[in-house]
Structure formats: structure tokens, C-alpha cells
C-alpha positions in Angstrom: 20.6 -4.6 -25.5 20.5 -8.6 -26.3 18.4 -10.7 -24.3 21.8 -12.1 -22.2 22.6 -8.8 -21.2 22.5 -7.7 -17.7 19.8 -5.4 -16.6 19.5 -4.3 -13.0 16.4 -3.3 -11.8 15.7 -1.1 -8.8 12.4 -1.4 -6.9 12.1 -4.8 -8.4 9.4 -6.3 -5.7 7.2 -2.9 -6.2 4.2 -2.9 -8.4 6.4 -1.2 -11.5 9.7 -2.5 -11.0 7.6 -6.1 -10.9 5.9 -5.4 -13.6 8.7 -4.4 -15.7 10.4 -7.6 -14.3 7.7 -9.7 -16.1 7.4 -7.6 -19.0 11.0 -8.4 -19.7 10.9 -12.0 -18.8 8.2 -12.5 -21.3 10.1 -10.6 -23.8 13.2 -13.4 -23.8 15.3 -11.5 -21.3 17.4 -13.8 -18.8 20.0 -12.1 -17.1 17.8 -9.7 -14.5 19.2 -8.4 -11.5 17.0 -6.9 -8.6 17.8 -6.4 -4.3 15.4 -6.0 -2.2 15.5 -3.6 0.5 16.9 -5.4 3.1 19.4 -6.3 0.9 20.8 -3.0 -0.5 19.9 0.2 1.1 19.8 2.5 -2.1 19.6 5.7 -0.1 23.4 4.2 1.3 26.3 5.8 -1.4 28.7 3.5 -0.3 26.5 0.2 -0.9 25.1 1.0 -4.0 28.5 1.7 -5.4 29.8 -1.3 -4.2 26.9 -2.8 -5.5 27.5 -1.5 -9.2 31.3 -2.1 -8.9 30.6 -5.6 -8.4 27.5 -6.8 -10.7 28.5 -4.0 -13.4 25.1 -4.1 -15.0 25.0 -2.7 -18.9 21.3 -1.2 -18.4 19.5 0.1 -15.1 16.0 1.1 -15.0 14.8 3.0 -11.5 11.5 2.0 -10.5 12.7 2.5 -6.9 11.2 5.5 -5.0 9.1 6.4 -1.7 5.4 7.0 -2.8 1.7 7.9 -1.5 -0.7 9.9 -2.1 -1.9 13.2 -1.3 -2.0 12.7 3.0 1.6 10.6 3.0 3.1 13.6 1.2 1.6 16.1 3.4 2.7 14.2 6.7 6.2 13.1 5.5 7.4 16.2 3.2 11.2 15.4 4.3 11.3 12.0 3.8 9.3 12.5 0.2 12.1 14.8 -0.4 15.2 13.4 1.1 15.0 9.7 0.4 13.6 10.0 -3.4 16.7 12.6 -4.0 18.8 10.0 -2.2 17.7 7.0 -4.3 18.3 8.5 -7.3 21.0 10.0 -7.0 22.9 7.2 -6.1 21.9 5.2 -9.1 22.3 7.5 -11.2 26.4 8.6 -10.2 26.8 4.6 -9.7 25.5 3.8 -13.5 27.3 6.7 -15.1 30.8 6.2 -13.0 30.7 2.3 -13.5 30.0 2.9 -17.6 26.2 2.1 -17.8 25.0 3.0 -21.0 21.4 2.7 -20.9 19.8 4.3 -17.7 16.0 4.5 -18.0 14.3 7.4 -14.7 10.8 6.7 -13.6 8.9 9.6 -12.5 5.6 10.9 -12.2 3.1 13.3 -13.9 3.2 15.3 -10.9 6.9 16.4 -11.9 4.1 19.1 -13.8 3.3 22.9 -12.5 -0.2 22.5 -11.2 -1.8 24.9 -13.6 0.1 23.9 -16.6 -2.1 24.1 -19.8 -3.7 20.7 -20.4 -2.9 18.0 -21.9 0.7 18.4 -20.4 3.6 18.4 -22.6 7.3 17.6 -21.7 8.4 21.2 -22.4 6.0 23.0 -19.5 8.2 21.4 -17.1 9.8 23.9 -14.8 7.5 26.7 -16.3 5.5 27.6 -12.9 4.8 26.4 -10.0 3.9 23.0 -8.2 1.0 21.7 -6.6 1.9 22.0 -3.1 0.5 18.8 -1.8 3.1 17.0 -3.5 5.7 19.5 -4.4 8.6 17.3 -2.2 8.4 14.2 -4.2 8.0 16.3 -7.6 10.9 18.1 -6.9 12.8 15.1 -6.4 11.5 14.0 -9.4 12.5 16.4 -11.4 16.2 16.7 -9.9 16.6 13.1 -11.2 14.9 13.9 -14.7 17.9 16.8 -15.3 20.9 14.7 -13.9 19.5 11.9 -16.4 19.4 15.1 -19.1 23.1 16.3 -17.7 25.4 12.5 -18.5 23.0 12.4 -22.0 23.9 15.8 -22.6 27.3 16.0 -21.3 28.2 12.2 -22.2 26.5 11.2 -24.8 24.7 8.2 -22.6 21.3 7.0 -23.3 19.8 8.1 -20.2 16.0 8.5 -20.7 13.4 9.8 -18.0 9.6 8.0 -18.5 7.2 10.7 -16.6 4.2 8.1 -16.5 0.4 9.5 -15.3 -1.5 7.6 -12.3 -0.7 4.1 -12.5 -3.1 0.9 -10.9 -2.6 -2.5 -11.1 -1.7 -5.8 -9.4 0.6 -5.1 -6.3 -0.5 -2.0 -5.7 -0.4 -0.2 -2.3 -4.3 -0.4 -0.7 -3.1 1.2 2.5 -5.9 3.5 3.2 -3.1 5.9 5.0 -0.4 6.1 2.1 -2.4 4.8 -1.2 -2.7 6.4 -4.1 -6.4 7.2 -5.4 -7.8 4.2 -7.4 -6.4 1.5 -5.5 -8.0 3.2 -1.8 -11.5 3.3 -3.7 -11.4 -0.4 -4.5 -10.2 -1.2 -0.6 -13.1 1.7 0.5 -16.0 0.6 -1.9 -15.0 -3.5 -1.3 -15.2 -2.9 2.7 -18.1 -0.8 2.7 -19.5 -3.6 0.5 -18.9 -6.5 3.0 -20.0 -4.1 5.6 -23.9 -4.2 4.7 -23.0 -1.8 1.6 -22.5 0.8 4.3 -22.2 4.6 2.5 -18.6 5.7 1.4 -17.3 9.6 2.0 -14.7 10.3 -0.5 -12.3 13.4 -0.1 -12.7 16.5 -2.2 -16.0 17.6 -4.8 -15.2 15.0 -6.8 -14.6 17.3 -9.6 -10.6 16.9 -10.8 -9.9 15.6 -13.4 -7.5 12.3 -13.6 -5.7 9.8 -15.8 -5.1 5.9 -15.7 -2.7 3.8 -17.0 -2.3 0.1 -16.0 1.2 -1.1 -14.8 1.3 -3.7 -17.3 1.4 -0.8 -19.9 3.7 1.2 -18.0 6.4 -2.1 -18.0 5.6 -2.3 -22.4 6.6 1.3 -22.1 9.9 0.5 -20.1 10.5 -2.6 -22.7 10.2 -0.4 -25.4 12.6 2.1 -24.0 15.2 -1.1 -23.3 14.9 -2.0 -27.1 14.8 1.6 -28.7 17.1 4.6 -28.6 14.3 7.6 -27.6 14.7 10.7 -29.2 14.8 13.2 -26.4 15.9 12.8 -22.5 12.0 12.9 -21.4 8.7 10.9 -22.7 5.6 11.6 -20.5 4.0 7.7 -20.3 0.2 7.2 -20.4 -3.7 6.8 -22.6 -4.2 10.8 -23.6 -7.5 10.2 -22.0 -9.2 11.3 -18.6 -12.3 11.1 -16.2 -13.4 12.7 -13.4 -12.7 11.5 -9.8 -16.2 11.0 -9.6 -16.7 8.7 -12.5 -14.1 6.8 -11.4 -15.3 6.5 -8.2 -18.7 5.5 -9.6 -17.2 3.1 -12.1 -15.5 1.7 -9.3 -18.0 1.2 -7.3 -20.4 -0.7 -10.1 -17.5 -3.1 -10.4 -17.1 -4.1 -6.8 -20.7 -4.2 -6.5 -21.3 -1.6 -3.6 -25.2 -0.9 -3.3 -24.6 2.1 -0.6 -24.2 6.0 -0.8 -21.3 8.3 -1.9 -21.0 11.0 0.4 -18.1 13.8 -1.0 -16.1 15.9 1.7 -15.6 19.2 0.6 -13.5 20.2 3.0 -10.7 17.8 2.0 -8.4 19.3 -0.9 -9.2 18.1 -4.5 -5.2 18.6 -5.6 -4.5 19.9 -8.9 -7.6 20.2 -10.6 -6.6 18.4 -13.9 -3.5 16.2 -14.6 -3.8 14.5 -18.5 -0.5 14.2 -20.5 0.4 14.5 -24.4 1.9 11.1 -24.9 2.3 12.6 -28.9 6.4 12.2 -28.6 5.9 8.6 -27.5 3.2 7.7 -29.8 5.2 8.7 -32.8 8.1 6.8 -31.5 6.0 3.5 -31.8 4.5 3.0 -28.1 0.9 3.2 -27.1 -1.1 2.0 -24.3 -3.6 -0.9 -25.0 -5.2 -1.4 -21.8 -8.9 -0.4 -21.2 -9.8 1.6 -17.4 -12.5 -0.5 -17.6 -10.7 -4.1 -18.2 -7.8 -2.6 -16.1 -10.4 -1.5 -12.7 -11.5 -5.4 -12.9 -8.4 -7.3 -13.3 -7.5 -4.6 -10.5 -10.4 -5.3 -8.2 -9.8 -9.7 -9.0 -6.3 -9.2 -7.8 -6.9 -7.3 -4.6 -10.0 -9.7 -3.7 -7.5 -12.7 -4.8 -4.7 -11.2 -2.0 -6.8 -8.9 0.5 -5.4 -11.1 3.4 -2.4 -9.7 2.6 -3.6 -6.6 3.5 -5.9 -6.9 7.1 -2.9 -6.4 9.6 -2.9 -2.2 7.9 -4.0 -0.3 10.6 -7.1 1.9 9.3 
């Protein structure tokens, strides 16, 4: 890649695919490409390969994808399933039958059997069996990680798959209904806090175990992947560190300044009990996280604050 060539994002106006859009800007490049929704349909076949056929991008990266949490993917299985296996795979045949050389697959940690032995390494994927209360998108997920290993395998294309752990940051989703875990506590502990510091019940005991890596990171992590051959079709992305739900929920809470009560609902399922990855194969090829939780919770909790108008017509 040069800094003229043209690099198609997908999922450009979402909180990854914007961040690696600025990543890359910063980094000199000029020729970016992104559609919005409205614009092309990814899960249509027939648009994205007219789409391709026309701009013939030289690089794609897929930061496209239907998301949530635990409640989305347990209301919406067939859509988590469906639409993520439709996205994909229409980028991915597009890229590879319109020459694209450089492909780069976002995914998630949760691509993982649940009880997988921890920290989890690239090569336990497929080894047992997946937590169910997101086993629709995982599967997905991991469909598109072995078409991306298929063309590298089959074509020699640099088609790369970034598994990254829970990500944060600006522009994430604080819909109470579909948001992931960090980004509802700041909404929850933030509301509760202009609400007399009225107590907060959290789903779960509290007790699983998760990591946190901050967008920004994530996007260095795609930049690196535009700029360097990898050497294998799958890097997990994220610190090598964890905390408890709990202590996130507690450092969460000291930095949006809620004075009230934590009140844990045991009755509400935890998910898997501990999700922390071996970033070693990334680390040695030259990429680390430099993002602090701690630094990345604040500049969190300043954005949402900054934007929460944004977010009053959600329905809670």
C-alpha cells in the first residue's frame, strides 16, 4: 500500500470503521472510500459487486457487522446470524473476484469456545463449544475468519482476520437495549447520577472476568495490518490484561461520579466466565496497545457527556 492507494472501508460511520478512518487519515492516506448504509446494502450480492466492479479498491478492511450485547443476541439470533454471514460474505467474494489483494476481517473475541483455557490463543479456535448467548454472531464470525484463511491459502492473497477483545470508545452504541457492557454502565451510572445518585442493579454476580481495548488502538492495529504483511491468516487484537465486571463497574462509576448503591442481579446470566486474549503473535510482529482503561473510561465518559443528546430519543 502507498498512501494514494484506494482503500475501501466497510462500516465506515461505526465506531471501528470511523476510527480506522481517522487512524488512516492521520497516517497520510488520501484515497478512502466508505458508503453508508443507505447507500450500499452490503447484505445485497448484486450491489456490492457492482459496487467493487466500479471503484475497484486495492485494499478492503470490514469493520461492517450487526452487533450488541448479550440481550440483542438472545432476541435476534437469526438476524446475528444471517446478516453478519451476509455481510461478509459478500465482501469477501467481491474483493477476491475483483483482484483485491489486501483484505483485512474484523471479528470478535467471542469467535472463542467459552471454556477455552485462558489467555486465549488463535489455535483454540474451533476446539469446543460456544457460549450460547452469543453463539449466532460467533459463528458468523468465524465463517468469515476461514473464507479469509481459504483465498490466503488457496490464492496466495493477503487476507488477514483481526479477532479484537471488548472494544469502547467514542461513537459507541449507549442503547441500554443493544449496548455492549462498558458503554451501558457509563449511560446507567451517568443517569442514575443526574437522577439524585439513585442506586444502579447491574446484571449477573459481577464476577466474569473481561478485557478492554480502546478503538483508537484497535484502528493502530488495523493501520498496522495495512502497512505490514502478518504472518498467519489470524491475530487476536487487544492489552493481555483483565478486570472483573465488578471493578469495572466500580471504576466506572468513580469516574462519572455516582454517589448511590450497586445492586447485582443474580438471576441474569454472567456469559462466559472469562474472556482475555494472548496478543503474543501480534506483539512480536511489532503492535501493542498503548491506551490505559483508566485514560480510555474518561475520554469515554467526556465523549458521551459531550454527545448524550444524541442519544435521549432511545427508548429505555
Amino acid at each position: 500500500m502507498n498512501k494514494h492507494s484506494k482503500i475501501y472501508i466497510a462500516g465506515h460511520k461505526g465506531m471501528v470503521g470511523s476510527a480506522v478512518w481517522r487512524a488512516l487519515t492521520a497516517a497520510g492516506y488520501n484515497n478512502l472510500i466508505g458508503k453508508s448504509s443507505k447507500e450500499l446494502d452490503l447484505r445485497n450480492q448484486q450491489a456490492v459487486n457492482a459496487f467493487f466492479e466500479t471503484e475497484k479498491p486495492e485494499a478492503v478492511i470490514d469493520a461492517a457487522a450487526r452487533v450488541g450485547g448479550i440481550l440483542a443476541n438472545n432476541d435476534f439470533p437469526y438476524q446475528f446470524l444471517m446478516e453478519n454471514l451476509q455481510i461478509q460474505n459478500n465482501l469477501i467474494d467481491a474483493a477476491h473476484k475483483n483482484e483485491v489483494n489486501k483484505f483485512i476481517f474484523l471479528g470478535s473475541s467471542c469467535i472463542y469456545p467459552k471454556l477455552a483455557p485462558q489467555p486465549l490463543k488463535e489455535e483454540y479456535l474451533l476446539t469446543d463449544t460456544l457460549e450460547p448467548t452469543n453463539e449466532w454472531y460467533a459463528i458468523a464470525k468465524i465463517a468469515g475468519v476461514k473464507a479469509c484463511e481459504a483465498i490466503r491459502k488457496q490464492y496466495n492473497k493477503d487476507f488477514v482476520s483481526l479477532m479484537p477483545t471488548n472494544l469502547y470508545g467514542p461513537f459507541d452504541n449507549f442503547d441500554l437495549k443493544t449496548s455492549h457492557v462498558l458503554p451501558a454502565l457509563i449511560r446507567k451510572f451517568h443517569e442514575a447520577k443526574e437522577n439524585n445518585n439513585a442506586p444502579v442493579t447491574l446484571w449477573g454476580s459481577g464476577s466474569p472476568m473481561r478485557e478492554f481495548l480502546h478503538v483508537d488502538d484497535m484502528a493502530r492495529a488495523v493501520l498496522f495490518a495495512v502497512e505490514n504483511i502478518l504472518p498467519d491468516h489470524l491475530h487476536n487484537v487487544g492489552t493481555g490484561t483483565d478486570l472483573t465486571i465488578k471493578s469495572l463497574a466500580e471504576q466506572i462509576q468513580q469516574t462519572v461520579g455516582h454517589k448511590g448503591e450497586i445492586f447485582w442481579d443474580s438471576t441474569k446470566p454472567d456469559g462466559t466466565p472469562r474472556k482475555l486474549m494472548n496478543v503474543d503473535k501480534l506483539k512480536a510482529a511489532g503492535w501493542e496497545a498503548q491506551i490505559s482503561l483508566e485514560k480510555g473510561i474518561t475520554d469515554t465518559y467526556n465523549w458521551f457527556v459531550k454527545n448524550q443528546n444524541d442519544f435521549k430519543e432511545v427508548k429505555l
